[in-house]
N, C-alpha and C positions, 0 to 999 in steps of 0.2 A: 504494500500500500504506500503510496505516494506520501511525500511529509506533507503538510501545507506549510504556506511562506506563510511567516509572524506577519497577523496586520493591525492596526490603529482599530477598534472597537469604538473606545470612546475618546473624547478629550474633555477636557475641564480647565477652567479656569475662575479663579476666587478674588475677584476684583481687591474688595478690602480685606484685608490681613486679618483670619480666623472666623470670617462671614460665610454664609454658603455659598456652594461652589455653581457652576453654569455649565452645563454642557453642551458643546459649541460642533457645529458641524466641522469648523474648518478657525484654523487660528493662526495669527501670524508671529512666525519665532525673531526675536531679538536676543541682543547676546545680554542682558540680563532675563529671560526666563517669556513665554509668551506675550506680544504686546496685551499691555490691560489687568493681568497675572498681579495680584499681591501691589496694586499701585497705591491701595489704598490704607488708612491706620486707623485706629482707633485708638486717642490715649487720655492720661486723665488730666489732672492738673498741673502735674510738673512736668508734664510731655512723655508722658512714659507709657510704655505700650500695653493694649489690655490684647490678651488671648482668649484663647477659650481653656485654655489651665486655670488664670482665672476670672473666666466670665464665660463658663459655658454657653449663656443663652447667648453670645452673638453668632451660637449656629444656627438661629432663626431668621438674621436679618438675612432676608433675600435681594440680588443681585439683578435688576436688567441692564443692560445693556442694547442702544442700534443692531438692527441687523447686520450693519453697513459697516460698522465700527470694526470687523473681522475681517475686512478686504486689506488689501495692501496699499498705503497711499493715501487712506481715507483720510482727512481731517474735520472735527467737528465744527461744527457752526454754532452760533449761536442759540440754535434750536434743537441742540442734543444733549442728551444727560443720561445721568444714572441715575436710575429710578432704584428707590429701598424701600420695601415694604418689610412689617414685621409685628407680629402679634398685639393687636391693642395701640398700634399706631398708625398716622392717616400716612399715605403713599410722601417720601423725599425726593423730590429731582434734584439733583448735583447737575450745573452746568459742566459739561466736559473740558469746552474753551480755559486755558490756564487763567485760572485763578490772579486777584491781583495781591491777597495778602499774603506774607509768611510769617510763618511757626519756629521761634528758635529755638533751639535745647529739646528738641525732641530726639527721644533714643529708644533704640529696641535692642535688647541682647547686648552684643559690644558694640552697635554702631552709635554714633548722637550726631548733630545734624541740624539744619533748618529743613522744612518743609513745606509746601505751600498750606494754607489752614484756607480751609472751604466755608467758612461766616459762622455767623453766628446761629441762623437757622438748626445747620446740620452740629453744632453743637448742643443744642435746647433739645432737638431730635434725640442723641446719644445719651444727652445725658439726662431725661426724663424715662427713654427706652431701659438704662442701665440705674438707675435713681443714684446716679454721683456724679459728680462734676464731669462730665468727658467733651472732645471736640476732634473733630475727621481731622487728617490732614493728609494731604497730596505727596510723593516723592518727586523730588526736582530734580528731574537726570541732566539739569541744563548746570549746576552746580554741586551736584550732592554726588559722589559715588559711593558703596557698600561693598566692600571686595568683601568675597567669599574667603574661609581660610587660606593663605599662601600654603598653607604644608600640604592641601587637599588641590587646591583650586587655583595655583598662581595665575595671575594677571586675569583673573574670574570674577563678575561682581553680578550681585543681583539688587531687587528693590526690597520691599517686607517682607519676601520669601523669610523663612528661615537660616539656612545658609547658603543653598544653590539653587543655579536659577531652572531646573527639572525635576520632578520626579517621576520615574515611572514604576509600573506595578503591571502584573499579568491576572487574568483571567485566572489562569490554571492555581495560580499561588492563591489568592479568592477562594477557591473552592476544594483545595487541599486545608486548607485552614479549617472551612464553612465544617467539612466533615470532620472535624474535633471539636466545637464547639458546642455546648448544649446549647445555645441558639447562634443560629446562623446570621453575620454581619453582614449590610452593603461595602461597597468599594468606599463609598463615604467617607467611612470612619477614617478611612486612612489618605484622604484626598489628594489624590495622585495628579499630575497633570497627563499623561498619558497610562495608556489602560489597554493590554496588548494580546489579543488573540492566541491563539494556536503555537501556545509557548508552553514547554514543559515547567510543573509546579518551582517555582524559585529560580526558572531556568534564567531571568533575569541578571540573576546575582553575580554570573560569569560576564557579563558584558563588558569589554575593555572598550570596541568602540564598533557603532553600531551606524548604518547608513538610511534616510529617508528622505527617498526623491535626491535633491542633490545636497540633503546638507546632510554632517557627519556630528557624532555625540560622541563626546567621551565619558565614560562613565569613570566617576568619583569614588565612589563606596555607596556601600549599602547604610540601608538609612535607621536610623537610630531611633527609635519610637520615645517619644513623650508620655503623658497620660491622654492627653486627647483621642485616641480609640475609642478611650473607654467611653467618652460620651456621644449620647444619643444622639446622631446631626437631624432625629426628627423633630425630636422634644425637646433638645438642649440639657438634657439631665444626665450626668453622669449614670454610668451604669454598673459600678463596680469593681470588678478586677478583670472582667474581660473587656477583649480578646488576650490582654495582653500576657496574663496569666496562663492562657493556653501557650499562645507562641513563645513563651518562657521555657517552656517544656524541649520545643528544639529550635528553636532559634533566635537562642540566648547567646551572647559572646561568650560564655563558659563551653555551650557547645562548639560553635563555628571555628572558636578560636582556644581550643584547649591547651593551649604553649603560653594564652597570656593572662597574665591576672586578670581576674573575671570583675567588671564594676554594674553588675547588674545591667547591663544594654541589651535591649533585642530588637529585632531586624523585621523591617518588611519593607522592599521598597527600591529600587537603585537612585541612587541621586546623581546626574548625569549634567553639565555644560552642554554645551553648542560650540564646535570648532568652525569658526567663522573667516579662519586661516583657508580653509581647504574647500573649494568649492567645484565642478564640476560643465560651468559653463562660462561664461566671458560676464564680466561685472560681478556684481552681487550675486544676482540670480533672484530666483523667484522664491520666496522665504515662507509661503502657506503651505503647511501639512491638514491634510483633511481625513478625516474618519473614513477607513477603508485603504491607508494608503500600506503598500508594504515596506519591512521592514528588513534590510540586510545585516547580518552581523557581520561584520570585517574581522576582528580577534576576540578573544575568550582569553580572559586570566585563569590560571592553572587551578583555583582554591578558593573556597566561599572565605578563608582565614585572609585571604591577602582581601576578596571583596570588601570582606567587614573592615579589616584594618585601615585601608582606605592610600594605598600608595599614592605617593605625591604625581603628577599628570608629569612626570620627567619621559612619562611614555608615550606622551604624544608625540613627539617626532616620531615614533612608532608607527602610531595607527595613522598618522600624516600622509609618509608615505607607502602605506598599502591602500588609503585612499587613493593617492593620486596613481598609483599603479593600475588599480582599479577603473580611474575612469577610460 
């Protein structure tokens, strides 16, 4: 029986940082992470970022988004916005056009920063939705950068992502998992930006560097879970110890990585760049990946122990040139 080629199932994209996510027919990649992806914050009074570690209910605030806003090229006008709706509150439009105020001393994780602040509105919105003080704010890629770690990710940066600007996750890993748990989880819980067909369970994990349409990914390391799994992205309510307490079970770094002292991590996930060095056609090239597209692998790392550990990208000249070999 024939294999099938790995293809793109779904895509996703989570405007503001730990909001619900969108599932987009087609989306356009930039070298911090999908245009649109995590552009957005939520923080409180001293500019400090709320998650859903601690504010689970902003997995309620839902996300639209243009149709049009997923083409290539597109710029908004005056007449376009983010619309947020979200339990017990009337519908927010955010004008898309750049904002005219900024946010200083805003920080997430180790980054801090200016950033554009979206008025007063969308802060009376957050912070009556959340009952404490909070206000939206914008990332300004026209002065702000966020590098991703140098040991993982040199010369790599993303927006409120977490650390990089991808995540992908498989089907098969979904449903290897679903069958250990006494209840079965969506892909949600673990909000991936790509979401990958006809992939053997965790077959992800080997991915050194992978090819779609004409752009190449290198993959990072696999990705280190939070507690966010555990909650509901229907209800916003924590749910416990699962999943993460099952995939504890085997794919924990004491498992994956039995040579190294174990700090309680466990895995679901590859976190993966965009090598924007290596391209396939004359210019840029055409940067929208769309649901259904296939997926090549170029190399596989030898060990889910080196995937987890997370080798620094000194192997991109690597997968560079077996890309360029490739085209």
């Amino acid at each position: 029986m024939e294999e099938q080629a790995l293809k793109i199932s779904s895509l996703f994209i989570y405007p503001i940082k730990s909001c619900r996510g969108i599932s987009v027919p087609q989306a356009v990649v930039t070298q911090t992470g999908f245009q649109w992806d995590r552009n957005w914050l939520v923080v409180n009074y001293k500019g400090r970022a709320y998650t859903q570690r601690n504010e689970p209910t902003l997995a309620l605030v839902e996300s639209e988004l243009p149709e049009e806003a997923f083409l290539e090229d597109w710029e908004p006008t005056e007449n376009s916005f983010l619309v947020l709706r979200a339990p017990g509150m009337s519908p927010l439009k955010i004008p898309l056009t750049k904002p005219s105020s900024v946010a200083e001393g805003v920080s997430m994780w180790e980054w801090s920063g200016s950033a554009f602040d979206e008025g007063e509105e969308a802060a009376q919105w957050f912070s009556d939705y959340l009952g404490k003080q909070s206000r939206l704010v914008r990332f300004n890629k026209e002065t702000e950068t966020r590098p991703s770690p140098p040991e993982f990710a040199p010369g790599y940066s993303t927006t409120f992502a977490d650390l990089f600007p991808f995540l992908f996750a498989s089907q098969a890993s979904l449903d290897q998992l679903n069958t250990l748990l006494p209840e079965p989880v969506p892909i949600n819980r673990f909000r991936p930006n790509f979401l990958v067909d006809n992939c053997d369970p965790f077959g992800e994990d080997l991915w050194e560097g992978i090819k779609i349409n004409d752009l190449v990914f290198q993959g990072v390391r696999l990705c280190s879970r939070c507690k966010v799994p555990t909650v509901n992205q229907e209800t916003g309510v924590p749910g416990g110890a699962e999943p993460t307490a099952t995939l504890m079970k085997f794919r924990s770094d004491s498992i994956l990585m039995p040579d190294k002292k174990p700090r309680g991590k466990v895995f679901f996930g590859k976190e993966m760049v965009w090598n924007w060095n290596i391209t396939n056609i004359e210019g840029e090239g055409k940067k929208t990946i769309r649901v259904g597209d296939s997926i090549s692998v170029l190399s596989k790392i030898s060990s889910r122990a080196e995937a987890a550990a997370g080798d620094s990208i000194s192997v991109m000249n690597k997968i560079s040139s077996r890309a360029e070999a490739a085209a």
